[in-house]
N, C-alpha and C positions, 0 to 999 in steps of 0.2 A: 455746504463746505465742511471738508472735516481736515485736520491736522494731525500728521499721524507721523511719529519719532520713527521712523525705520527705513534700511537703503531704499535709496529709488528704485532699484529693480525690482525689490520686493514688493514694495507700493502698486508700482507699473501691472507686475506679474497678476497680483492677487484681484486687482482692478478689472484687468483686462477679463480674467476666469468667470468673473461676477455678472461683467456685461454679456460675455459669449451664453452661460447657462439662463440669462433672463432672454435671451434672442436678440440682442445686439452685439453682432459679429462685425470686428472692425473696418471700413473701408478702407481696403489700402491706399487707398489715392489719396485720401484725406488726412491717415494719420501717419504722425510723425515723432516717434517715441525719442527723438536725439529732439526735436523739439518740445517733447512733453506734451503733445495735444492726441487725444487719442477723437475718433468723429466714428460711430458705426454707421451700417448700411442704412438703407431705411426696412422698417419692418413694419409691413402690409397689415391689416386688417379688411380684404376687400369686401364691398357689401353694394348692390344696386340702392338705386334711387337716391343719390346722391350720400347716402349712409357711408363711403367708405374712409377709413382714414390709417395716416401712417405715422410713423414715429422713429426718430433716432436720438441717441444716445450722444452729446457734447461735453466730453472733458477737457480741464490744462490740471498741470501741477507744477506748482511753483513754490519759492522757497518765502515762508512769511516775513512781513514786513514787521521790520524792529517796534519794536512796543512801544507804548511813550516815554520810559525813563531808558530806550535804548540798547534794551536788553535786548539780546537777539535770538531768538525763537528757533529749535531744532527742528531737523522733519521738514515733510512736504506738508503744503496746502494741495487740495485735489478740491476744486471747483468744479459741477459739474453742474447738467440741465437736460432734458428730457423734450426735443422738440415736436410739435405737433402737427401735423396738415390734415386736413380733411378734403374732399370731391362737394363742393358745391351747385354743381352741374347733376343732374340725374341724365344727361345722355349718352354719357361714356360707359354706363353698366359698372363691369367685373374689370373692364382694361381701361382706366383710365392715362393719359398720356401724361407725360407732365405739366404741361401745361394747364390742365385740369384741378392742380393741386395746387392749395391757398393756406397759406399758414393759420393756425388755429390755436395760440399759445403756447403754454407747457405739459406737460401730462406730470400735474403733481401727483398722482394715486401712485403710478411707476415712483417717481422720484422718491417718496416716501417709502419705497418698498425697498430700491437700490440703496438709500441711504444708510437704510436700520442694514442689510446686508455689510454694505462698507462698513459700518461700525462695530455690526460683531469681528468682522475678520478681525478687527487688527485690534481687538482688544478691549474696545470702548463701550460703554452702558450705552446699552438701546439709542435710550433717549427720549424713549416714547414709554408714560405711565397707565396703565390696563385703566378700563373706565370706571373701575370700581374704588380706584384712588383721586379719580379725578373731582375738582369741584363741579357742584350742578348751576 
């Protein structure tokens, strides 16, 4: 989740650049930018013997919820998540059908990569400390 002071469109715009250059191109069917939910396509990794899998891209942006003494918080919240399926079956090959495809969590690596992106656009520290600061 990141929180970020600036117009919705800008938000929307700079979001949407990030997923299209990582290869989550938005499904138009799915997304609804007067709703604030953006959903891309699914983006293939195909591979035989049951190796292959896919992944798409699930955003909202909403406006944060009031603090606990009430203050009311600027900016959009952009919640996002990185979903995953994999082919379980090795007899579909290189064309598996949909029905071939079984959820398989999140793809935190993507999600970690998208996020530190999000976070430089709009202004914010990484987030993430190089391992040579980190404790062992």
């Amino acid at each position: 989740m990141v929180v970020v002071d600036r117009p919705f469109g800008e938000i929307w715009d700079g979001f949407v650049e990030i997923a299209e250059r990582q290869g989550y191109a938005a499904d138009l069917q799915e997304t609804d930018r007067g709703l604030r939910k953006y959903t891309s396509r699914w983006r293939e990794a195909p591979a035989p013997f049951g190796m292959g899998s896919r992944s798409r891209l699930v955003a909202r942006f909403e406006r944060p919820e009031p603090g606990p003494d009430g203050e009311v918080l600027e900016g959009w919240m952009l919640e996002f998540h990185v979903q995953r399926q994999v082919v379980k079956n090795m007899s579909p090959g290189f064309e598996p059908k949909e029905r071939d495809w079984s959820d398989s969590g999140q793809d935190r690596t993507r999600e970690d990569v998208l996020y530190g992106q999000i976070r430089l656009r709009f202004g914010h520290e990484l987030g993430v400390s190089p391992t040579y600061r980190q404790s062992k």
